[in-house]
C-alpha positions, 0 to 999 in steps of 0.5 A: 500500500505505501510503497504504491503511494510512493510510487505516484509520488515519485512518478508526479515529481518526474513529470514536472521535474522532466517538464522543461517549459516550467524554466522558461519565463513567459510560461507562467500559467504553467509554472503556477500549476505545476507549484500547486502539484509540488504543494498539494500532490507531492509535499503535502502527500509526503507529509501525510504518508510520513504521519500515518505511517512513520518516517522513510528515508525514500520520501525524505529524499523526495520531499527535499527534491521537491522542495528545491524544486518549488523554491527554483520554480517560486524564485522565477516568479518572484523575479519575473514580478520583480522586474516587472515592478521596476519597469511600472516605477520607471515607465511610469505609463503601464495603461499599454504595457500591462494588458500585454503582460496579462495576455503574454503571461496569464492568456487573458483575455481567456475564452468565456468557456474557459473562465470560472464565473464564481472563482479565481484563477491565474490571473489572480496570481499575477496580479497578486505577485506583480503587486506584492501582495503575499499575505494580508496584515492581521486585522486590528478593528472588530467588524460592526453589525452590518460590515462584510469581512474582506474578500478580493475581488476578483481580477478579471472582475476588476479588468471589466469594470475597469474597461467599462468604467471608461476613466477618464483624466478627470474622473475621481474612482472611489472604491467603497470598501477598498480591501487591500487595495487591489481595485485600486492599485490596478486602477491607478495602474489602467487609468489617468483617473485619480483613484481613491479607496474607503477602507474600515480597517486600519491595517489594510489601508496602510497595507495598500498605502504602502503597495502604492508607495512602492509603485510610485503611484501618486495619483492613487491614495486611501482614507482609513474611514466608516463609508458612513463617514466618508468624504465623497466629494469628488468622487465621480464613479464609486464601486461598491462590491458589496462592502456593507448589508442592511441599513448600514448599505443604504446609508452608503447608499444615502450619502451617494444620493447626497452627492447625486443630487449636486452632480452626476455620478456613476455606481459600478457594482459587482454581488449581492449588493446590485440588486439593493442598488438597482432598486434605488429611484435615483438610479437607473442603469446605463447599460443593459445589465445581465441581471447576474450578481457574479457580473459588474453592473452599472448605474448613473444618478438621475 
């Protein structure tokens, strides 16, 4: 029985040991695969087989043949990102540069067939290593009743709100309930716009500030705020992915009719919160919306 077991193992490790296209840079997507293979399907089945039934010196050898074969293929990536950040700080225009980056490393845009509508994929990845994003900072304030935890938004989400949201130079995007900063950065990054996040949590603010600092992305900036309390002033397109439920939502929502009511503005929204949206009497959609709350819909004040 164990030595079957040890015998797949060895026969997975071979085969990305064997695979020569994991060495060549531009094969990112299949270098992303094959670390979850080492991690889930090597490592963490040495791991088990070494619990269950005691130590081997067999599966001691392939842990550390996998091990440093992760580490060589994860150091790739890492430089790969690396250099990628120094070519956003000197270029200082990445609205050209870093589509071709996703098409070139990650294929996007992917075939609609091929995407996953309610998940992840290497495209969040990439965008998580090109901004240095390894591990979100332990939170410091407790939610209030009404407060949604933090989940990111997905980055092919982010890349079509982007693209439909049409920023211009004078636009102010205000993410509402900004995270981490993803939507952001990746919007200062795509767009001429001024970009600001709302975020609750302290932590997360100074986290994002600090990636946006490291880019030399000085039209982008975060306001460690309540949404209730927030300055939305100069905001022109607000997104809201469900950052809030209930009455705390609709005095969100309040504030921004507030702001409505002196000028024009635009609201993206992307899950549960679109269908509390799309029943506002100040709203009306500006596109044909699909109706799916796993897509983002817009809305403009009237």
């Amino acid at each position: 029985m164990v030595h079957d077991i040890v015998q797949d193992i060895q026969a997975d490790l071979r085969v990305i040991e064997q695979n020569a296209a994991l060495l060549v840079e531009a094969n990112f997507v299949e270098r992303v695969h094959a670390l979850e293979g080492l991690a889930w399907h090597v490592l963490e089945r040495i791991e088990n087989v070494q619990y269950e039934h005691g130590y081997r010196e067999d599966l001691a050898r392939l842990y550390q043949r996998a091990t440093h074969l992760w580490q060589r293929l994860d150091a790739m990536n890492i430089q790969l990102f690396r250099r990628l950040r120094e070519q956003i700080v000197a270029d200082g225009n990445t609205a050209i540069a870093l589509p071709q980056w996703f098409k070139t490393y990650v294929g996007y845009p992917m075939p609609e067939n091929r995407q996953d509508p309610l998940g992840y994929d290497c495209l969040d990845v990439f965008v998580d290593g090109l901004l240095d994003m390894d591990s979100a900072p332990q939170e410091s304030k407790d939610l209030e009743s009404g407060m949604i935890g933090y989940q990111a938004t997905p980055a092919r989400i982010i890349l079509d709100l982007i693209q439909r949201a049409h920023l211009k130079a004078d636009d102010v995007f205000c993410d509402v309930g900004s995270g981490l900063g993803r939507v952001v950065l990746l919007a200062g990054l795509l767009s001429a716009a001024q970009v600001k996040g709302i975020e609750f949590e302290p932590a997360y603010c100074t986290y994002a500030q600090q990636r946006a600092q490291s880019l030399h992305l000085s039209r982008v900036s975060f306001v460690n705020v309540d949404a209730r309390q927030a300055n939305y002033a100069d905001g022109t397109v607000f997104f809201l992915y469900t950052p809030c439920t209930g009455r705390m939502f609709q005095e969100v929502l309040d504030r921004l009719h507030d702001e409505a009511r002196v000028r024009p503005i635009t609201i993206a929204t992307y899950g549960p919160c679109t269908e509390r949206v799309a029943q506002q009497p100040w709203l009306r959609p500006s596109e044909r919306q699909t109706g799916h709350e796993h897509m983002v819909a817009f809305f403009t004040s009237v």
